[in-house]
C-alpha positions in Angstrom: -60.7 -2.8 -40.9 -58.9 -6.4 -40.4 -56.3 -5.2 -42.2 -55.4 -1.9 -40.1 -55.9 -4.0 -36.5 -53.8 -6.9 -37.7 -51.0 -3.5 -38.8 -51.9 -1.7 -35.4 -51.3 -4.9 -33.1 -48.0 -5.2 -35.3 -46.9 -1.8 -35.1 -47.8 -1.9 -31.3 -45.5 -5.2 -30.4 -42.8 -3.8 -32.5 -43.0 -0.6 -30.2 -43.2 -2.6 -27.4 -40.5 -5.1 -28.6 -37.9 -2.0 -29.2 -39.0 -0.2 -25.9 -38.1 -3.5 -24.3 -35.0 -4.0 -26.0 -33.7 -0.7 -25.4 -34.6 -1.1 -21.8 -32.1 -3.8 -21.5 -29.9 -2.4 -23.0 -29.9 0.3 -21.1 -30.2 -2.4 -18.3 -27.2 -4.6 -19.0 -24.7 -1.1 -19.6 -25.7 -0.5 -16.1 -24.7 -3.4 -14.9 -21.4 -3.2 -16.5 -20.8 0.0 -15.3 -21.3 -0.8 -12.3 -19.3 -4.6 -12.3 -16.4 -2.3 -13.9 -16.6 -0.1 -11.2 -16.6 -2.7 -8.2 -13.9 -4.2 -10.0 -11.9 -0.8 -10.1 -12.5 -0.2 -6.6 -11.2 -3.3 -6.0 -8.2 -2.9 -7.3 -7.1 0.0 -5.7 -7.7 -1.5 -2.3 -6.1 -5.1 -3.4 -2.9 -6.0 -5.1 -4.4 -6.8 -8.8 -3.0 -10.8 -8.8 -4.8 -10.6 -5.5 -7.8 -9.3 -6.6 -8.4 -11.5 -9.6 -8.4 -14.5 -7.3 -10.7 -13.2 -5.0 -13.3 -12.3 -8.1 -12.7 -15.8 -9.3 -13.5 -18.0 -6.6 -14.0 -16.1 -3.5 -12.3 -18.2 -1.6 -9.8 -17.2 1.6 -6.3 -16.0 -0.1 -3.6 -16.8 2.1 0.1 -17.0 0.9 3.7 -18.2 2.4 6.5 -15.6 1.4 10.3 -16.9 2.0 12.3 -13.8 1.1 10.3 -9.9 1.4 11.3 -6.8 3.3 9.1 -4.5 5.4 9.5 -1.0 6.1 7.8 1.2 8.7 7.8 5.0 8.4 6.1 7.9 10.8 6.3 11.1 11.2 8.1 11.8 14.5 6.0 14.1 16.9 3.0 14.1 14.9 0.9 13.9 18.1 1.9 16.9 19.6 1.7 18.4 16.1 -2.3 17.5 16.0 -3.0 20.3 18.7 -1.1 22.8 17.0 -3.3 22.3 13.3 -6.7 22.1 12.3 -8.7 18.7 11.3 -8.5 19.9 7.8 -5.2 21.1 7.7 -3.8 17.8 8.8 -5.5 15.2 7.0 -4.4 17.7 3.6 -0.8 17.5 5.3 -0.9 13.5 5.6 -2.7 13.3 2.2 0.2 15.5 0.9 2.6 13.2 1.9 1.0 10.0 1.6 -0.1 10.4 -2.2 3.9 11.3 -3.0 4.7 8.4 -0.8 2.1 6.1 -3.3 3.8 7.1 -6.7 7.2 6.6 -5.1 6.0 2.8 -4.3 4.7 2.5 -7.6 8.1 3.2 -9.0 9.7 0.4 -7.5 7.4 -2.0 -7.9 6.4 -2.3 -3.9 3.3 -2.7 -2.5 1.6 -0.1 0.0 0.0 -2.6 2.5 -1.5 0.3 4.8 -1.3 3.6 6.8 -2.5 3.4 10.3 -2.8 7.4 11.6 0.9 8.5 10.4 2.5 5.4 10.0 3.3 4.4 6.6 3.5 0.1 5.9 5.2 -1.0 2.5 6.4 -4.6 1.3 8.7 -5.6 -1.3 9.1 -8.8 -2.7 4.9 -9.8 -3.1 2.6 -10.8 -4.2 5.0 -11.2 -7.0 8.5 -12.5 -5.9 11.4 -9.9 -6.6 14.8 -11.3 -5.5 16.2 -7.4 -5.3 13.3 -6.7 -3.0 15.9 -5.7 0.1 17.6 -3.3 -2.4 14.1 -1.9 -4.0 13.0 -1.1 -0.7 15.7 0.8 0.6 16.2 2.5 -2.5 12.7 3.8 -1.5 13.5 4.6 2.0 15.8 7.3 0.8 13.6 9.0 -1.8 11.7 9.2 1.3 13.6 10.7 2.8 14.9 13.1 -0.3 10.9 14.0 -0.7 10.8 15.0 2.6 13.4 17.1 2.2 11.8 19.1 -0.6 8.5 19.5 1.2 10.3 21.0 4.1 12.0 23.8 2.0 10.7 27.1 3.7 8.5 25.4 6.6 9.9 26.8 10.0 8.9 23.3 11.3 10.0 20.7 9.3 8.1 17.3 9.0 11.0 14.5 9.9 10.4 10.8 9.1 11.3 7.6 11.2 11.8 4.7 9.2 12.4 1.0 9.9 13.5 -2.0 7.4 13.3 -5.9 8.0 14.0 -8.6 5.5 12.6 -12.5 6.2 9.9 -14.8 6.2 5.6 -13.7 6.2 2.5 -14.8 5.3 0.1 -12.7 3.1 -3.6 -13.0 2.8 -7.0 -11.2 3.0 -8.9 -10.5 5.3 -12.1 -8.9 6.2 -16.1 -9.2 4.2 -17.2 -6.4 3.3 -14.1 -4.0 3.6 -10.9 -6.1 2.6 -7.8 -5.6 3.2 -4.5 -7.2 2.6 -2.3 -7.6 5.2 1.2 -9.3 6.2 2.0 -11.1 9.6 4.9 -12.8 11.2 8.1 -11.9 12.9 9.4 -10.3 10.0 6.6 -7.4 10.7 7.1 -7.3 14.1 10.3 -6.5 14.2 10.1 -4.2 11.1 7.7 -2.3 13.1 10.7 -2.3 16.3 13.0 -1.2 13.7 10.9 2.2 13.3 9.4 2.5 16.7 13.3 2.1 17.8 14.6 4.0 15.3 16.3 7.5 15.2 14.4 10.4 14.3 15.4 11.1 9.9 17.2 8.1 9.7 16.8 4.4 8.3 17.6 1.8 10.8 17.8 -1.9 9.4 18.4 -5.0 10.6 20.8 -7.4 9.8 18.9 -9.5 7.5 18.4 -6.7 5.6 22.1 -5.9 5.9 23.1 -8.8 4.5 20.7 -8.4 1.5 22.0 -4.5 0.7 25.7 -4.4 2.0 26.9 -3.6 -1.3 24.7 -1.3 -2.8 24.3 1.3 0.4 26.6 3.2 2.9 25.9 1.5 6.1 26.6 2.4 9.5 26.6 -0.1 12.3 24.7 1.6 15.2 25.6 -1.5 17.4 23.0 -4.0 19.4 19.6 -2.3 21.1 17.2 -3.4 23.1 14.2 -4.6 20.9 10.7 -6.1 22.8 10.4 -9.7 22.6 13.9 -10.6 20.5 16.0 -8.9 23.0 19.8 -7.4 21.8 19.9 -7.3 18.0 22.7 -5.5 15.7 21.3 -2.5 13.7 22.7 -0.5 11.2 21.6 2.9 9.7 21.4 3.2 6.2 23.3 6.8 5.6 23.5 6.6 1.1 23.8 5.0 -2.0 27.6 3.4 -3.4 
């Protein structure tokens, strides 16, 4: 009888023992499920350079960038186009046309940096420097506009873009606790933004820094000097095709 309690207490903790391990187990692929996961999402909300700092050391990114280019798009009269299609309809429609809009990013290596309602915000040139960033970008502009194009085939009302370029100067960084985002500031943006807002309806306006950049890769227009909030008179050109 010694015998079989000393075996049943040692059967029982080796029960016990394996339960517990397996528990763990269990436990610690959890975890790493969900760490992978976080990470993931991460990811697809941050550039991944970006990212890995902020999972590092958590401290505030913030970043100087000499040389990028910016580029506005939106959909011209998309608020009057709201009333005339349902909720569901037109989040499907900007999905439709964001999603192609993410995979032609992707192929040139730019980063999408936001959509506010049916504006579209790309940068090229960071986080990691590109000194074609100018040409990659308005490379892009017109595959925009060639995409748009094709999703327009057999629609009685066609969905035309608006898009601005700007080359220069910004700073980089992220913001935000709990919902980050990564975000660009400076003049640079804010005239990139003019460049759309002040731009002609299925056309790419530029500015002259980004001229200078793209002269000999593009046909260029010169549209002449307008107006442009807070910078006054500056020369624009419209970017009509490749050389």
């Amino acid at each position: 009888m010694h015998i079989a309690t000393h075996i049943t207490i040692f059967g029982a903790i080796t029960l016990i023992t394996l339960f517990a391990s397996l528990y763990t187990n269990r436990v610690e692929t959890s975890l790493e499920f969900e760490h992978k996961r976080s990470e993931d999402l991460l990811f697809n909300i941050l550039p991944r350079s970006v990212a890995d700092r902020l999972i590092e050391d958590h401290k505030n990114i913030a970043d100087s960038f000499e040389n990028v280019s910016v580029l506005f798009a939106d959909i011209v009269g998309f608020t009057s186009m709201t009333s005339k299609i349902s909720p569901e309809n037109l989040v499907s429609m900007l999905n439709n046309i964001f999603t192609k809009l993410d995979d032609l990013a992707q192929k040139y290596g730019l980063e999408k940096i936001k959509t506010i309602g049916d504006c579209y915000m790309v940068a090229s040139g960071l986080p990691e420097k590109n000194a074609d960033h100018a040409i990659h970008i308005t490379n892009f502009a017109l595959d925009m506009l060639d995409v748009m194009a094709l999703m327009n085939i057999g629609k009685e009302e066609p969905i035309i873009l608006r898009i601005g370029i700007n080359s220069g100067p910004v700073v980089a960084g992220v913001i935000g606790k709990k919902k980050f985002i990564y975000d660009l500031w400076g003049d640079t943006v804010n005239v990139a933004s003019r460049m759309e807002t002040n731009g002609i309806a299925g056309q790419i306006q530029i500015t002259e820094a980004t001229f200078n950049l793209v002269s000999g890769h593009f046909e260029i227009i010169e549209r002449g000097e307008i107006n442009i909030k807070g910078k006054g008179m500056l020369p624009t050109f419209i970017v009509s095709g490749r050389k």
